[in-house]
PQR file with spaces between the fields and no chain letter, atoms N, CA, C, O and H, PARSE charges and radii, in Angstrom:
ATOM       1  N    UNK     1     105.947   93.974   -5.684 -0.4000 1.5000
ATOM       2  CA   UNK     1     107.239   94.569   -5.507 -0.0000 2.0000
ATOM       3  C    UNK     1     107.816   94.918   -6.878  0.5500 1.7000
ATOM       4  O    UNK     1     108.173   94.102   -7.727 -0.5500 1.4000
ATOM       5  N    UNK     2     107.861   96.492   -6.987 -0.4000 1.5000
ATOM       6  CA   UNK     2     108.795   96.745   -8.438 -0.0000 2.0000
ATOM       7  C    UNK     2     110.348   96.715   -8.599  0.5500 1.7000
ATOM       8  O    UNK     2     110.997   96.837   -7.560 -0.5500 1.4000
ATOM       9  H    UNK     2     107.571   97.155   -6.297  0.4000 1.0000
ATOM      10  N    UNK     3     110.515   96.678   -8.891 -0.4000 1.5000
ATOM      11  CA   UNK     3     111.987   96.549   -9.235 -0.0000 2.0000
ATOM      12  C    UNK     3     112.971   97.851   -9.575  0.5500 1.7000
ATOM      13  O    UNK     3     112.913   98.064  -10.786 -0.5500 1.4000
ATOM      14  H    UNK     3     109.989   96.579   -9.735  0.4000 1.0000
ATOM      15  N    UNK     4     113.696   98.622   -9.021 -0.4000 1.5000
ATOM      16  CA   UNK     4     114.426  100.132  -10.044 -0.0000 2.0000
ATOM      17  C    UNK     4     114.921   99.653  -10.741  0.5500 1.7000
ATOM      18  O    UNK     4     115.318   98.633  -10.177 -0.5500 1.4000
ATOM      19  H    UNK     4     113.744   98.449   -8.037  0.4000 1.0000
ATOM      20  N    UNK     5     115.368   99.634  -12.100 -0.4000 1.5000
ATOM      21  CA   UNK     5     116.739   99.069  -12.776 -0.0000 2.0000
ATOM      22  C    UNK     5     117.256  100.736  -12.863  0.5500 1.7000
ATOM      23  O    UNK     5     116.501  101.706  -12.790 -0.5500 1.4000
ATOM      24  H    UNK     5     115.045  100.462  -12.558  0.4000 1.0000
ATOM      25  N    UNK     6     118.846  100.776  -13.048 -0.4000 1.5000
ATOM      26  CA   UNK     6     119.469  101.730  -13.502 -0.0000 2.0000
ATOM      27  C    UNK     6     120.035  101.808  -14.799  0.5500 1.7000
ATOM      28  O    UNK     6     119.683  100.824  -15.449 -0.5500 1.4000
ATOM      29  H    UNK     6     119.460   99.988  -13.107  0.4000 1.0000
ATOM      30  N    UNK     7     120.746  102.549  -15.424 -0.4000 1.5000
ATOM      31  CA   UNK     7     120.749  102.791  -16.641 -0.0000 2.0000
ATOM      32  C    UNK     7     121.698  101.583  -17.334  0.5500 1.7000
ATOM      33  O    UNK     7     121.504  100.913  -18.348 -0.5500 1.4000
ATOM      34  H    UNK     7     121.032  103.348  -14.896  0.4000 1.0000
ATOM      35  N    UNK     8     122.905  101.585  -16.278 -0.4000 1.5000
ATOM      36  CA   UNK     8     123.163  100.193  -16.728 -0.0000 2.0000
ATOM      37  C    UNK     8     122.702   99.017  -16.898  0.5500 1.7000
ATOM      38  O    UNK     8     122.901   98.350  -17.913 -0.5500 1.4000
ATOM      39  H    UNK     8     123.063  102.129  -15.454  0.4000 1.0000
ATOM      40  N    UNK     9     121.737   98.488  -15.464 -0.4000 1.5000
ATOM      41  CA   UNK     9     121.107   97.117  -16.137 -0.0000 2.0000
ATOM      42  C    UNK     9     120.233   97.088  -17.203  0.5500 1.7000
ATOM      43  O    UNK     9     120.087   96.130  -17.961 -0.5500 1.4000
ATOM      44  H    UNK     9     121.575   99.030  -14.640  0.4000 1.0000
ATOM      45  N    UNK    10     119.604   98.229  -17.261 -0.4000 1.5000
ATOM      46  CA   UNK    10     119.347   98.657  -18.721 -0.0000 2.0000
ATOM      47  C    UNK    10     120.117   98.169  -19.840  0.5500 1.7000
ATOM      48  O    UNK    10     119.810   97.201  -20.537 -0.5500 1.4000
ATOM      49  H    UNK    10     119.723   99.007  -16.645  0.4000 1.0000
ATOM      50  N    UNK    11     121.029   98.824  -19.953 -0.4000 1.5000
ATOM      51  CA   UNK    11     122.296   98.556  -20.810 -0.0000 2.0000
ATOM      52  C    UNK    11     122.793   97.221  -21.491  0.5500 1.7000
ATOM      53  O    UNK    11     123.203   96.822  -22.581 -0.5500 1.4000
ATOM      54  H    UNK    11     121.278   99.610  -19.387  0.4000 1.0000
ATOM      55  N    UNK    12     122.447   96.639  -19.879 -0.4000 1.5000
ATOM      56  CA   UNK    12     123.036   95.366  -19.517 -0.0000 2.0000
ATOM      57  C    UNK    12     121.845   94.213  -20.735  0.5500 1.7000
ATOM      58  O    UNK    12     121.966   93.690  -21.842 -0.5500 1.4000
ATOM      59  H    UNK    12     122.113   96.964  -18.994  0.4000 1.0000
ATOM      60  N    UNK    13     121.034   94.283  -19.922 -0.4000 1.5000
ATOM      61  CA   UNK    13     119.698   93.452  -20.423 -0.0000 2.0000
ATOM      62  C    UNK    13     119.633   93.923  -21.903  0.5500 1.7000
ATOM      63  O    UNK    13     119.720   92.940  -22.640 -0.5500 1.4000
ATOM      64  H    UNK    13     120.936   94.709  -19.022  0.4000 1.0000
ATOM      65  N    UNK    14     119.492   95.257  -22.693 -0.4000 1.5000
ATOM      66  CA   UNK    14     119.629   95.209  -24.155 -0.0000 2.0000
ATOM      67  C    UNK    14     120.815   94.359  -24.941  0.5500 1.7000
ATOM      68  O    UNK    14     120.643   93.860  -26.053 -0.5500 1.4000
ATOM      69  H    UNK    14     119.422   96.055  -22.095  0.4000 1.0000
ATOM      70  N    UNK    15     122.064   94.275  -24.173 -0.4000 1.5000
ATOM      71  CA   UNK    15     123.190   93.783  -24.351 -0.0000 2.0000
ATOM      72  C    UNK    15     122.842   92.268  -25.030  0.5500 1.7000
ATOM      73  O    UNK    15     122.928   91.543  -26.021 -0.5500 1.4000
ATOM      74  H    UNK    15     122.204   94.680  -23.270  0.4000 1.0000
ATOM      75  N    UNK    16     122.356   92.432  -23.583 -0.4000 1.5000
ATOM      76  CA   UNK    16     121.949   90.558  -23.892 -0.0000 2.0000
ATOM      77  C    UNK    16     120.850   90.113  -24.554  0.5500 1.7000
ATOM      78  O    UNK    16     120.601   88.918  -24.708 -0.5500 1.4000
ATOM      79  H    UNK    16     122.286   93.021  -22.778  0.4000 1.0000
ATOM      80  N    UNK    17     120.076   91.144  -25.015 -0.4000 1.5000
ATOM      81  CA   UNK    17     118.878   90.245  -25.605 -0.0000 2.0000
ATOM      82  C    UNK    17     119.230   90.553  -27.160  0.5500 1.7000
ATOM      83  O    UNK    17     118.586   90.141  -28.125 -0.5500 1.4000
ATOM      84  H    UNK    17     120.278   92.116  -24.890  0.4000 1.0000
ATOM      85  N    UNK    18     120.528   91.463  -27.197 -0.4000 1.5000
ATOM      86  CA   UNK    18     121.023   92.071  -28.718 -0.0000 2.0000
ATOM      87  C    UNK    18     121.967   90.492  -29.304  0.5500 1.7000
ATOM      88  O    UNK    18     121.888   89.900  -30.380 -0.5500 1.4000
ATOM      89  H    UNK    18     121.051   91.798  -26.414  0.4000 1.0000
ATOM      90  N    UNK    19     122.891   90.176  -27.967 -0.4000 1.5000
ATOM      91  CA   UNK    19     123.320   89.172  -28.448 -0.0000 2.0000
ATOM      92  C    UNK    19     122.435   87.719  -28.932  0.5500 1.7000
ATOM      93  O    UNK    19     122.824   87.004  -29.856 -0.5500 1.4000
ATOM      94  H    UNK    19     122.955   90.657  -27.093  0.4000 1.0000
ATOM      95  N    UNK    20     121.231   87.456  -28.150 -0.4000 1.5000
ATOM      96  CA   UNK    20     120.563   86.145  -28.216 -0.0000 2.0000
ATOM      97  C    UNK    20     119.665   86.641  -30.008  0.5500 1.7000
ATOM      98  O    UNK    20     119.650   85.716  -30.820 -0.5500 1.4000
ATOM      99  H    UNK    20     120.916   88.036  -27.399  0.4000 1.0000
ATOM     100  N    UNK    21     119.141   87.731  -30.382 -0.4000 1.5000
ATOM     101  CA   UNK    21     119.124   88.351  -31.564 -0.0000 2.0000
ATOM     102  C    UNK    21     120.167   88.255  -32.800  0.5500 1.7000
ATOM     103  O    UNK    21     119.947   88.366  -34.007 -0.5500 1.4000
ATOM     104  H    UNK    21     119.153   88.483  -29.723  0.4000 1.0000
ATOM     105  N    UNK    22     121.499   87.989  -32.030 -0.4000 1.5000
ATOM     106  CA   UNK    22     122.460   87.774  -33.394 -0.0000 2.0000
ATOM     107  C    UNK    22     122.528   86.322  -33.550  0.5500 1.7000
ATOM     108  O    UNK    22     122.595   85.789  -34.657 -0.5500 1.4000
ATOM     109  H    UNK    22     121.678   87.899  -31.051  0.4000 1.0000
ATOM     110  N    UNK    23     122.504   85.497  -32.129 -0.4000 1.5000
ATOM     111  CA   UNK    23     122.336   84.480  -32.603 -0.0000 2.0000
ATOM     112  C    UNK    23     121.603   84.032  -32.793  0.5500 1.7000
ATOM     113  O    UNK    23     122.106   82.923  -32.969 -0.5500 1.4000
ATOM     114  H    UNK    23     122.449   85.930  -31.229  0.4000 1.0000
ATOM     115  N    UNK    24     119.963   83.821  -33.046 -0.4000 1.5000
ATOM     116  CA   UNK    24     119.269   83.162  -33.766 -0.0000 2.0000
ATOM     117  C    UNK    24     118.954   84.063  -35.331  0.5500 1.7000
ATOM     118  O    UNK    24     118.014   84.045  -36.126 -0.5500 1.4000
ATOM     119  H    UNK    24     119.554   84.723  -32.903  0.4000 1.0000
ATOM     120  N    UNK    25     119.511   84.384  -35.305 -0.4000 1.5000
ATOM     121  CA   UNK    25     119.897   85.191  -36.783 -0.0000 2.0000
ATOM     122  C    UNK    25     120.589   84.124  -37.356  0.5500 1.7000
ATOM     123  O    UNK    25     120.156   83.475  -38.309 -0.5500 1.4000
ATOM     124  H    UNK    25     120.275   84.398  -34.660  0.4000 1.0000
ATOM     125  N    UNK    26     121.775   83.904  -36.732 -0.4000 1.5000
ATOM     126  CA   UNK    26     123.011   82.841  -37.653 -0.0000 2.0000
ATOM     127  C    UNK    26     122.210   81.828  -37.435  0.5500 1.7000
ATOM     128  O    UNK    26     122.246   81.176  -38.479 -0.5500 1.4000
ATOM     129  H    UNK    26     122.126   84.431  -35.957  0.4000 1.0000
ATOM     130  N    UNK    27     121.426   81.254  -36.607 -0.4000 1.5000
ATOM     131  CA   UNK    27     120.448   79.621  -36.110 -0.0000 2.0000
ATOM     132  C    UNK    27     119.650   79.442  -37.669  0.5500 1.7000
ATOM     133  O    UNK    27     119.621   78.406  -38.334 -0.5500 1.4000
ATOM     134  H    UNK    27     121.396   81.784  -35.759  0.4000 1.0000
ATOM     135  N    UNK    28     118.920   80.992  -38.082 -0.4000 1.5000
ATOM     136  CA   UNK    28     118.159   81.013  -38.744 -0.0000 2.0000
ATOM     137  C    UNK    28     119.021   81.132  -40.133  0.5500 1.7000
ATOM     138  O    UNK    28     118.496   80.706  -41.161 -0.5500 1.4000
ATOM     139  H    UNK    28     118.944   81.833  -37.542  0.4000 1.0000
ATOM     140  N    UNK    29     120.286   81.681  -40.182 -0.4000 1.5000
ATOM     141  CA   UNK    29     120.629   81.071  -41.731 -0.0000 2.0000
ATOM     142  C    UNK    29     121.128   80.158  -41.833  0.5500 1.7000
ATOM     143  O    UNK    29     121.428   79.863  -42.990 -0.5500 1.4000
ATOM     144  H    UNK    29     120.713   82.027  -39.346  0.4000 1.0000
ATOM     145  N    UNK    30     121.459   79.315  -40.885 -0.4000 1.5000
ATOM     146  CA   UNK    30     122.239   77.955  -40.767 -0.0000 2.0000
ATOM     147  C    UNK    30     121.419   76.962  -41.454  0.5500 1.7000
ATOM     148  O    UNK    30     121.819   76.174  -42.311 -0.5500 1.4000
ATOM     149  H    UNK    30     121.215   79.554  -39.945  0.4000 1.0000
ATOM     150  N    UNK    31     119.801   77.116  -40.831 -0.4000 1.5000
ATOM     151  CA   UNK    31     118.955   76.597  -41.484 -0.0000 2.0000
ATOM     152  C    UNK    31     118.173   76.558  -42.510  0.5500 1.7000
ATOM     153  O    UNK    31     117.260   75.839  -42.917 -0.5500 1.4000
ATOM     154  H    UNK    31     119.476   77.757  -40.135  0.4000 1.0000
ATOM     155  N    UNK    32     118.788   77.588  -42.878 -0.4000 1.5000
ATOM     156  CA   UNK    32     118.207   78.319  -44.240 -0.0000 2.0000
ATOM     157  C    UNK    32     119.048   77.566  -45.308  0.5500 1.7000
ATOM     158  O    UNK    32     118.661   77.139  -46.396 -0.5500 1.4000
ATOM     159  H    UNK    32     119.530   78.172  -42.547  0.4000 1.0000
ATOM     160  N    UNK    33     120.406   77.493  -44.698 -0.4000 1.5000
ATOM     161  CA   UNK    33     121.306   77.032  -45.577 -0.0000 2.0000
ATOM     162  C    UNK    33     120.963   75.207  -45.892  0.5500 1.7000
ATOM     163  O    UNK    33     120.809   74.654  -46.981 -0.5500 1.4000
ATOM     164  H    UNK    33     120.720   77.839  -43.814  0.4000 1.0000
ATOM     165  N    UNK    34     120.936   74.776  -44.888 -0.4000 1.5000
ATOM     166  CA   UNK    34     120.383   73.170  -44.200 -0.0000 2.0000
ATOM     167  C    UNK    34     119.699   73.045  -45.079  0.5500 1.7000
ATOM     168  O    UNK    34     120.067   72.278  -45.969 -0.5500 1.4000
ATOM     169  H    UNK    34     121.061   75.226  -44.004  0.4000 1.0000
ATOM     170  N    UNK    35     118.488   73.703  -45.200 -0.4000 1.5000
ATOM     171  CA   UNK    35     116.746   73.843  -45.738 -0.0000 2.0000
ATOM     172  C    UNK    35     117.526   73.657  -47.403  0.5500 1.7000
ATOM     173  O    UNK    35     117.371   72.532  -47.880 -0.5500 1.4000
ATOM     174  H    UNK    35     118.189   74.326  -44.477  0.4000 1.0000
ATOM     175  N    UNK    36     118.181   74.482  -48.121 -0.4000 1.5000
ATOM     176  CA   UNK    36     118.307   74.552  -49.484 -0.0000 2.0000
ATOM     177  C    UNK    36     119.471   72.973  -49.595  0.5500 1.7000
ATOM     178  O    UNK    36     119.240   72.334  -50.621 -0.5500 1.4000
ATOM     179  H    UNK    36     118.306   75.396  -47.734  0.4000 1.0000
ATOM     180  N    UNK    37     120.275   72.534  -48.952 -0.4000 1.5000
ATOM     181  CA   UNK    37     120.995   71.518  -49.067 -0.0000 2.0000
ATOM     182  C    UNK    37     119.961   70.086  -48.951  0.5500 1.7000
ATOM     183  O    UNK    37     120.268   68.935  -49.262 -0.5500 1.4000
ATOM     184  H    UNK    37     120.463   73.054  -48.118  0.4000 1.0000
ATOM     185  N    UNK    38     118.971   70.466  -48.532 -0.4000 1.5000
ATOM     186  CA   UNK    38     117.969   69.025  -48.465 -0.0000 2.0000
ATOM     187  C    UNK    38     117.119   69.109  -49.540  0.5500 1.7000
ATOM     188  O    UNK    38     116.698   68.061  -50.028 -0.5500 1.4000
ATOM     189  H    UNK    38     118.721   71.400  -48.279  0.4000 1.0000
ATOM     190  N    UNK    39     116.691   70.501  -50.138 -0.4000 1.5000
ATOM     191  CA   UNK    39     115.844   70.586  -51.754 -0.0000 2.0000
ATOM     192  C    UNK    39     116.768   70.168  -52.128  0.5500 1.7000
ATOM     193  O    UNK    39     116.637   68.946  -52.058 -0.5500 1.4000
ATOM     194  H    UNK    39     117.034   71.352  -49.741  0.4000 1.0000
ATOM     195  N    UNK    40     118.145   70.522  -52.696 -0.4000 1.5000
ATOM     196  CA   UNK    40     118.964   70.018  -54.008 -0.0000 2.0000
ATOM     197  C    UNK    40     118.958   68.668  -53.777  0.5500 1.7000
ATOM     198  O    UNK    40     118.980   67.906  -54.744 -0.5500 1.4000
ATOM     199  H    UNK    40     118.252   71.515  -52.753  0.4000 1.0000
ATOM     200  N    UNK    41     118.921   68.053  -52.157 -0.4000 1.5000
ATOM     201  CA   UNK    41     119.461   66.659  -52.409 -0.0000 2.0000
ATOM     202  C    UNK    41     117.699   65.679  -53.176  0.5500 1.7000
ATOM     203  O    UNK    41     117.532   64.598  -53.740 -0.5500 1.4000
ATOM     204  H    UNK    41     118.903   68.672  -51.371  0.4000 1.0000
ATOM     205  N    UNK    42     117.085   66.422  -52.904 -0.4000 1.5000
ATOM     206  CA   UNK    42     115.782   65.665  -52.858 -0.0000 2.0000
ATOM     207  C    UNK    42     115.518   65.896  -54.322  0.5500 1.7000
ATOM     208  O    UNK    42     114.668   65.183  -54.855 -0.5500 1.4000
ATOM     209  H    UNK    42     117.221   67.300  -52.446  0.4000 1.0000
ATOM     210  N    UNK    43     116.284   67.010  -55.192 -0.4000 1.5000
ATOM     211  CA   UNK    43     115.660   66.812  -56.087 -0.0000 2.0000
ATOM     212  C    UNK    43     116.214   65.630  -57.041  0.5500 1.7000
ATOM     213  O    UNK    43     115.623   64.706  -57.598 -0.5500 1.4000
ATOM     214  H    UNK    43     116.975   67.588  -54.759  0.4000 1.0000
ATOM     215  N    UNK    44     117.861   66.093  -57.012 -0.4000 1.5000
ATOM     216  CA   UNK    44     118.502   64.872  -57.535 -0.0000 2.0000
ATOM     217  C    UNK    44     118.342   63.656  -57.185  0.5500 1.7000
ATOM     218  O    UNK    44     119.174   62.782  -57.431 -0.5500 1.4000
ATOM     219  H    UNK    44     118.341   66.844  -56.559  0.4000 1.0000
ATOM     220  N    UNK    45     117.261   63.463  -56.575 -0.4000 1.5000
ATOM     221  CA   UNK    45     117.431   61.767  -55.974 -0.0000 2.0000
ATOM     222  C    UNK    45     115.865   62.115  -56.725  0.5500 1.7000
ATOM     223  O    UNK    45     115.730   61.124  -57.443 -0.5500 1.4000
ATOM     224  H    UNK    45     116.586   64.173  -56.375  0.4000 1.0000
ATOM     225  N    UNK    46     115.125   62.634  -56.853 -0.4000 1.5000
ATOM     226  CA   UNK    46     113.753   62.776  -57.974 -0.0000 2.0000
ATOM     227  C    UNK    46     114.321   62.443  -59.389  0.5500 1.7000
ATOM     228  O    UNK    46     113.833   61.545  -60.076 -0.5500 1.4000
ATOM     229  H    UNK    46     115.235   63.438  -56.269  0.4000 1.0000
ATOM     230  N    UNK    47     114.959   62.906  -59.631 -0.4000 1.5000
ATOM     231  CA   UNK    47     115.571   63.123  -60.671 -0.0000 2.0000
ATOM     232  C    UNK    47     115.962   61.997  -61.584  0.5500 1.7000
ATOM     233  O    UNK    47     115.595   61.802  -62.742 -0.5500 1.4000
ATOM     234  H    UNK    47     115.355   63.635  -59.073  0.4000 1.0000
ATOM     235  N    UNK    48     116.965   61.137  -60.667 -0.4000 1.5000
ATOM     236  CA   UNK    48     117.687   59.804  -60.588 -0.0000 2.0000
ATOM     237  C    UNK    48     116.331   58.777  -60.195  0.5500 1.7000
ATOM     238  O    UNK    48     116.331   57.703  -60.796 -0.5500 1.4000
ATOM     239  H    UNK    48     117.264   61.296  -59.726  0.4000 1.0000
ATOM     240  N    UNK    49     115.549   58.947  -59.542 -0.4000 1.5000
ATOM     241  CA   UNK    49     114.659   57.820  -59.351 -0.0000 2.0000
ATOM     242  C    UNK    49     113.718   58.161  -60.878  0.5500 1.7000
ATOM     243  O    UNK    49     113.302   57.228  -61.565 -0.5500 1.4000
ATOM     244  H    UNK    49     115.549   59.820  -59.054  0.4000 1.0000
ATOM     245  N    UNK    50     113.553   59.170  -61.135 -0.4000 1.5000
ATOM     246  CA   UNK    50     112.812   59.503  -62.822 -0.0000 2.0000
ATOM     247  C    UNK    50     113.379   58.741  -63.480  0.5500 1.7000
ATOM     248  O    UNK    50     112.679   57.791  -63.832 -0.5500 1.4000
ATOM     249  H    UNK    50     113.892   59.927  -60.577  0.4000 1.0000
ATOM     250  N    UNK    51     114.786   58.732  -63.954 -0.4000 1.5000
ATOM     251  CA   UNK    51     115.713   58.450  -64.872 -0.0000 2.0000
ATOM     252  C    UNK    51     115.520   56.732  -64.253  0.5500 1.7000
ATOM     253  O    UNK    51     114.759   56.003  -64.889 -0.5500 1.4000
ATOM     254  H    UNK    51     115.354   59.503  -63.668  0.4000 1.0000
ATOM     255  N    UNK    52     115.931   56.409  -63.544 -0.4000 1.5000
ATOM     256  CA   UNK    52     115.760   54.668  -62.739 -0.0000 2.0000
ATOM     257  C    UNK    52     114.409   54.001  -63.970  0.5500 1.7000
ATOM     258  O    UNK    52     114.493   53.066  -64.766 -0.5500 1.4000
ATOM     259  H    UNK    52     116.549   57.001  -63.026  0.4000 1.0000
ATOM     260  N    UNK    53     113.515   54.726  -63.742 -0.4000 1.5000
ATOM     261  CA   UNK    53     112.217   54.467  -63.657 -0.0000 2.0000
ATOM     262  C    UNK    53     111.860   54.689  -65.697  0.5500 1.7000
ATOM     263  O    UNK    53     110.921   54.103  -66.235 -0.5500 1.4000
ATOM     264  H    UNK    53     113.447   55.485  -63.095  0.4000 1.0000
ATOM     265  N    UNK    54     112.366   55.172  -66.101 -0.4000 1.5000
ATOM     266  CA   UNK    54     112.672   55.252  -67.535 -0.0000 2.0000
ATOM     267  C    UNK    54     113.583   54.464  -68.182  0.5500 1.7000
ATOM     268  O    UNK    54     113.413   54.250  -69.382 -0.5500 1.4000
ATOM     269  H    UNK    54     113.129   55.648  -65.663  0.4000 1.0000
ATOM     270  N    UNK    55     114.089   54.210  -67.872 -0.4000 1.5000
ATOM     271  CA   UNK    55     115.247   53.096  -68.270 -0.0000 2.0000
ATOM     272  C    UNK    55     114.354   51.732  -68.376  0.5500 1.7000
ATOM     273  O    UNK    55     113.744   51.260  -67.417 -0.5500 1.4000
ATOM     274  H    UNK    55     114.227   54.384  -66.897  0.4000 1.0000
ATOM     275  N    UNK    56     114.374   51.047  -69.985 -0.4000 1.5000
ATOM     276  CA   UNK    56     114.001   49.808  -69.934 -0.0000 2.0000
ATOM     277  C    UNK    56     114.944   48.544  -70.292  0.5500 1.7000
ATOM     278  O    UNK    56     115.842   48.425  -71.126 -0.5500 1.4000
ATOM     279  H    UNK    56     114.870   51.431  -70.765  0.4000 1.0000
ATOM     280  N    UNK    57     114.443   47.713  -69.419 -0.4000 1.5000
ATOM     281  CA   UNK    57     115.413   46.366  -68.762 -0.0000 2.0000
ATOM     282  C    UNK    57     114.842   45.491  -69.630  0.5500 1.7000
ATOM     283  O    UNK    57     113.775   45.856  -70.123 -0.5500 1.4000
ATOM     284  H    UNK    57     113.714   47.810  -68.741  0.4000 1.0000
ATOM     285  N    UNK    58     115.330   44.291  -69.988 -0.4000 1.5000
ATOM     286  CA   UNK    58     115.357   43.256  -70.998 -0.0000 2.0000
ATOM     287  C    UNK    58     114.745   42.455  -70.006  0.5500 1.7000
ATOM     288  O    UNK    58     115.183   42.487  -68.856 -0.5500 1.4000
ATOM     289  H    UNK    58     116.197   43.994  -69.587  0.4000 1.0000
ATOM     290  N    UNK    59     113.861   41.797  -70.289 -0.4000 1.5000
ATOM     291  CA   UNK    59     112.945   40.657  -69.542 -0.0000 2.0000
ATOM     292  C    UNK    59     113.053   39.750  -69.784  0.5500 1.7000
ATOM     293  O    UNK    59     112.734   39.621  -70.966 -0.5500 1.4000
ATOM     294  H    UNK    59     113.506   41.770  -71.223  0.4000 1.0000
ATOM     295  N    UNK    60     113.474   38.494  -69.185 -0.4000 1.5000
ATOM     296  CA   UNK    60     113.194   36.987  -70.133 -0.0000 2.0000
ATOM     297  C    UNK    60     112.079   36.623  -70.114  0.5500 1.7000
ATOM     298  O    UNK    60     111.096   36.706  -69.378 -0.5500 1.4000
ATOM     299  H    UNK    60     113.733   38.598  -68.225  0.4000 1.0000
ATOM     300  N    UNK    61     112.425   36.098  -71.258 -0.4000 1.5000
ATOM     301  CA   UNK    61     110.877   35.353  -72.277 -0.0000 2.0000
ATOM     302  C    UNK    61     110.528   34.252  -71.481  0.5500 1.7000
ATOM     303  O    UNK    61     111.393   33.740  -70.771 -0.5500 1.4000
ATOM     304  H    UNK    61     113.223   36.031  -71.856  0.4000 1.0000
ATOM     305  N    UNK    62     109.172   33.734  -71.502 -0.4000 1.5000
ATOM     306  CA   UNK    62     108.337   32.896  -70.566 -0.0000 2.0000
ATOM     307  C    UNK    62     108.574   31.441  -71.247  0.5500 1.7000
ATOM     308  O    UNK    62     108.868   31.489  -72.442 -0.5500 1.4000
ATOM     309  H    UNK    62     108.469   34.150  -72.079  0.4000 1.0000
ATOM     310  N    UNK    63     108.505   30.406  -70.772 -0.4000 1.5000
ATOM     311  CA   UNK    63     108.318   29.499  -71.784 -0.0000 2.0000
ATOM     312  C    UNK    63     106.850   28.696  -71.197  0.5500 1.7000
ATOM     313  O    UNK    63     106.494   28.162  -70.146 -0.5500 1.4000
ATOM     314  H    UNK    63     108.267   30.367  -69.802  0.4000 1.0000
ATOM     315  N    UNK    64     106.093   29.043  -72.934 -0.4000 1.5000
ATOM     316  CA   UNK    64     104.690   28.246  -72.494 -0.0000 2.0000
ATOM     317  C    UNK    64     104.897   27.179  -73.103  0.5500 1.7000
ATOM     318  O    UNK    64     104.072   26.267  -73.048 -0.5500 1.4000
ATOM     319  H    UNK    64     106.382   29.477  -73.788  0.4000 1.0000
């Protein structure tokens, strides 16, 4: 069984697949944005665990 569509549901259906198109557009810079807020955080915490890890601490002496 085919279906007629007319020019409107035509219309109709581009409508809507124009809108689900804008929004994973914004989905996709949201995450784009997300995506660059988790490099900066990851690097500064590289960064700070470098610096942690360079830093030398005074040890007490053993007694033999």
């Amino acid at each position: 069984m085919s279906r007629r569509y007319t020019k409107a549901d035509l219309e109709q259906i581009v409508s809507v697949q124009l809108e689900n198109l804008n929004a994973m557009h914004d989905l996709l810079n949201i995450m784009k944005h997300q995506n660059e807020l988790l490099n900066n955080a990851n690097n500064k915490l590289k960064d700070e665990m470098t610096n942690f890890k360079q830093k030398v601490y005074p040890t007490r002496k053993r007694n033999s």
